[in-house]
N, CA, C and O of each residue as an XYZ file, in Angstrom:
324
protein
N      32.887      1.980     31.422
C      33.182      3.265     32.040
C      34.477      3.802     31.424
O      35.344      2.986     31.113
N      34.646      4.902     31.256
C      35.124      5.711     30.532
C      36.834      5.781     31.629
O      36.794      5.781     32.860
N      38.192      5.835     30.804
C      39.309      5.656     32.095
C      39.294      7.007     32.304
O      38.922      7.931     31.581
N      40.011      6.963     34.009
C      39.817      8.369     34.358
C      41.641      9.254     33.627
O      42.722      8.910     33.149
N      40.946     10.387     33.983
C      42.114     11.041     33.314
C      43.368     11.692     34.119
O      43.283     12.512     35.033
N      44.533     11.144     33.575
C      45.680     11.814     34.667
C      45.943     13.223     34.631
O      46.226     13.786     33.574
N      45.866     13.824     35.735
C      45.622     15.259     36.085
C      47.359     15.499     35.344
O      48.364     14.864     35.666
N      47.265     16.559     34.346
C      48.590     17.276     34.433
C      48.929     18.404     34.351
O      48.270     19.239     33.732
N      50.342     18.734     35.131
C      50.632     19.807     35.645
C      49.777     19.795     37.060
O      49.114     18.833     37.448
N      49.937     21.166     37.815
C      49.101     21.043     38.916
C      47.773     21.884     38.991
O      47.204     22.670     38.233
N      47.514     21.319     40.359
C      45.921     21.795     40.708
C      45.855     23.200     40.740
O      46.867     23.898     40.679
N      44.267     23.824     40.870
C      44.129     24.909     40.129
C      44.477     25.638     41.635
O      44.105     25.097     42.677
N      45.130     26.754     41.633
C      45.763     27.589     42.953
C      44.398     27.995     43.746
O      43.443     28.258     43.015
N      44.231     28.061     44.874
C      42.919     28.420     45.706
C      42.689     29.825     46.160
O      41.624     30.296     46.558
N      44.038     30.524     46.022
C      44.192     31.689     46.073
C      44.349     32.552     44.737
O      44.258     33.742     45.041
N      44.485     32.435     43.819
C      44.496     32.999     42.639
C      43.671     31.719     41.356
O      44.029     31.473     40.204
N      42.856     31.313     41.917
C      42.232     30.750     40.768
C      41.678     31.248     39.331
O      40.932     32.225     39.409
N      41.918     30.738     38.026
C      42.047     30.907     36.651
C      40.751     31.371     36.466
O      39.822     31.208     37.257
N      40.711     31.978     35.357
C      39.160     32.289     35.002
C      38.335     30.732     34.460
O      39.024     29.799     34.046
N      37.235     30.659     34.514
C      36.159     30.427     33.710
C      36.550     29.116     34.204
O      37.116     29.463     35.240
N      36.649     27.664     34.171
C      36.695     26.482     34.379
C      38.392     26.326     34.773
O      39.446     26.519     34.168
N      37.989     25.854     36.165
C      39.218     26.280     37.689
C      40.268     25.031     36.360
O      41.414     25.358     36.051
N      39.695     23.858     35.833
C      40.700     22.921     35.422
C      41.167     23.303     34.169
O      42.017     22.478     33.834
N      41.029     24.107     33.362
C      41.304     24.259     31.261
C      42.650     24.479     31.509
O      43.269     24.382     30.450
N      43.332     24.720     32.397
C      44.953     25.184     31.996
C      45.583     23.201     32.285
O      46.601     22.880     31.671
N      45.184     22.575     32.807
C      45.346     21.300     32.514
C      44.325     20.373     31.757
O      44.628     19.186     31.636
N      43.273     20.778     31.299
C      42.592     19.951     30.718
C      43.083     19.435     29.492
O      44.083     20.100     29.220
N      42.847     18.446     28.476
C      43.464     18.212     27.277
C      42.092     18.512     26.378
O      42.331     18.856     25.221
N      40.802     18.436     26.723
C      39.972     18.636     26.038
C      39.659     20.335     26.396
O      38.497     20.700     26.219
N      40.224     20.913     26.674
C      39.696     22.547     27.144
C      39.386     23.571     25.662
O      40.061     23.585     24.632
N      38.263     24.298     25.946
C      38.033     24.845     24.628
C      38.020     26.039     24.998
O      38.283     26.279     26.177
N      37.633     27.378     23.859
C      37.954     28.554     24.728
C      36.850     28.892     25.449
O      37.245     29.742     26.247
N      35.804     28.720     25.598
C      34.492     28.408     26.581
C      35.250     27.955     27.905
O      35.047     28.824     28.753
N      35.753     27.309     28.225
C      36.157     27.019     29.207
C      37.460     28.292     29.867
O      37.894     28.313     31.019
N      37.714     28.921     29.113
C      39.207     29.358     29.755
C      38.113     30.746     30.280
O      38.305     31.319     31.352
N      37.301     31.023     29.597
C      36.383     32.438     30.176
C      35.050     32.393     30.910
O      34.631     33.430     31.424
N      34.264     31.109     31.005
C      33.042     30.888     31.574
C      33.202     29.606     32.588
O      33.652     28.538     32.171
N      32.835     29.777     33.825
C      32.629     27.917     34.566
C      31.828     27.574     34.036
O      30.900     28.272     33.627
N      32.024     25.828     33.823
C      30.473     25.633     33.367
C      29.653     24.722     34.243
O      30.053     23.976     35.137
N      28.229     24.963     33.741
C      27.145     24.868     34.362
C      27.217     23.273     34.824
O      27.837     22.415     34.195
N      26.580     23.076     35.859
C      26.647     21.412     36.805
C      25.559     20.700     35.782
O      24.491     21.312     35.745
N      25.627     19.529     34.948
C      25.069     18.889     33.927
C      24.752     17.631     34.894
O      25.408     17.659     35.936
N      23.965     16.650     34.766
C      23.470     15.742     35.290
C      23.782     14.460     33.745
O      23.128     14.371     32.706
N      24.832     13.769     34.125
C      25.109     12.953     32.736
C      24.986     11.662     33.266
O      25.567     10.766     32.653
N      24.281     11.343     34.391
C      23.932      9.701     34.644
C      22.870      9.828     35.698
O      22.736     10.980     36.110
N      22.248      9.116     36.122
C      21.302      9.037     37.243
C      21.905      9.623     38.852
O      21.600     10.646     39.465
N      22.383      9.071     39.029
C      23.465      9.265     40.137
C      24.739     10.650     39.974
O      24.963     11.360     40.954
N      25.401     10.856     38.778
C      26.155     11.481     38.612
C      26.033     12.877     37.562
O      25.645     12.846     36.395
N      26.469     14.062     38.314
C      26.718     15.626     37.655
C      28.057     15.686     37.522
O      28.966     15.415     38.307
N      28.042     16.182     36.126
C      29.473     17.153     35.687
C      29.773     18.451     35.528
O      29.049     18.984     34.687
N      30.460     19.062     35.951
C      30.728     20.450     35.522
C      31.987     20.579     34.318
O      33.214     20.671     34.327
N      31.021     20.532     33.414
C      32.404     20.809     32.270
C      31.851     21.242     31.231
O      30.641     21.017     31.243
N      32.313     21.915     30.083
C      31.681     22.284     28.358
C      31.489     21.243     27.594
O      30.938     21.336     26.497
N      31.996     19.950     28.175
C      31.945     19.015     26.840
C      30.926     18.211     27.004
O      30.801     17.318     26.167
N      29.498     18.347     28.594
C      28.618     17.632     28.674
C      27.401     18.655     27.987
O      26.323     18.142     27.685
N      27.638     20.144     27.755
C      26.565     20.775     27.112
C      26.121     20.501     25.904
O      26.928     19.700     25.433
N      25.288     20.716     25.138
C      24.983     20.442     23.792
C      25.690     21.757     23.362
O      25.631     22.822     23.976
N      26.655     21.414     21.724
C      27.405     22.560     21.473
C      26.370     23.849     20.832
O      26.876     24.917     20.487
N      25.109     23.635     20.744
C      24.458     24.546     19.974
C      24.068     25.796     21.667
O      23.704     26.963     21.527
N      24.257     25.193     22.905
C      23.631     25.658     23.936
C      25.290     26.002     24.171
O      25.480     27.166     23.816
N      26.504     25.387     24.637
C      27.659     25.827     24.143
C      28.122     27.293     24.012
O      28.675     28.159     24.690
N      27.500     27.078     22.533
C      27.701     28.318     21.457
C      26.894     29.725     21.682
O      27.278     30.811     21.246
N      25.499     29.464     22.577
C      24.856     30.244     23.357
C      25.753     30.934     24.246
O      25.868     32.159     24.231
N      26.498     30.047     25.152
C      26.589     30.610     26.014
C      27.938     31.529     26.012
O      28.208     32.363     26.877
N      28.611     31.261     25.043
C      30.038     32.168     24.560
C      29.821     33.523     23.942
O      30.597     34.452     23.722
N      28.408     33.340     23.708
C      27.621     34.564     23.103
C      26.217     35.333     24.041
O      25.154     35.913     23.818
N      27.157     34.820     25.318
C      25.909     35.374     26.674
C      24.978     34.874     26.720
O      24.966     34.763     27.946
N      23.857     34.309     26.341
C      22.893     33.699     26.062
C      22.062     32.587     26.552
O      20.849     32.382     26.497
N      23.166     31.845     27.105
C      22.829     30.712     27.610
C      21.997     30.539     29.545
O      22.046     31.143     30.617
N      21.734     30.060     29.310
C      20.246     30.917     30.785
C      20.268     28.767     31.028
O      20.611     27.730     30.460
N      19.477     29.422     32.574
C      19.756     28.386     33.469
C      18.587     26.930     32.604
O      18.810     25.720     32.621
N      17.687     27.487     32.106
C      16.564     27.007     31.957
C      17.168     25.769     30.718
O      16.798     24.596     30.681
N      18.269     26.485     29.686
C      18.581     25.344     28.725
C      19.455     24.522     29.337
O      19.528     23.372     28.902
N      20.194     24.867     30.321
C      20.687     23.645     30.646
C      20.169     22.791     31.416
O      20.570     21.640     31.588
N      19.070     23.414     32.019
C      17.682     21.996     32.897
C      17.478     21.557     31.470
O      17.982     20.449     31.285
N      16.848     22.116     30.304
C      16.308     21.156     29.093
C      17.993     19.737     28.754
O      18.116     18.513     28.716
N      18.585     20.531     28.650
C      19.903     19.422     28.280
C      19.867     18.624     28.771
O      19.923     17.527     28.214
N      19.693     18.854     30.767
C      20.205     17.998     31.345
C      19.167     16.577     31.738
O      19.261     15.516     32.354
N      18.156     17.349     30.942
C      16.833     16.387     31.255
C      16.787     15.604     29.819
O      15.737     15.003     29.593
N      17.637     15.557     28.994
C      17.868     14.510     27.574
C      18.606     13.889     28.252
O      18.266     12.716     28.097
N      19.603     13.945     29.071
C      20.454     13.088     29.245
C      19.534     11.450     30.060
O      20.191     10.443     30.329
């Protein structure tokens, strides 16, 4: 299992929350997909969903920075996993 990651800086404000993915202003992996879109709830284990850009496939990704990306490819993604 993968170590978990230490949150830095602080949590995302509840009253003025950031655009597009509430965590990219602390994330270390944040891309610009993340600072303008939330992303979609991914299913990356039997038991466990993620909401983040780095569980999408980058070609579906790249869709979606370019509007494109629809609910249906990320059921296909999430059903490779």
């Amino acid at each position: 299992q993968p170590p978990a990651l230490a949150g830095q800086g602080a949590p995302p404000s509840l009253l003025a929350p950031p655009s597009g993915c509430r965590f990219h202003p602390r994330c270390p992996f944040a891309m610009d997909v993340c600072k303008r879109k939330a992303p979609p709830s991914v299913a990356v284990a039997p038991d466990h969903v993620a909401a983040c850009w780095l569980h999408v496939d980058p070609a579906e990704r790249q869709a979606s920075d370019n509007g494109s990306l629809t609910s249906a490819s990320v059921e296909k993604e999430t059903q490779k996993r």
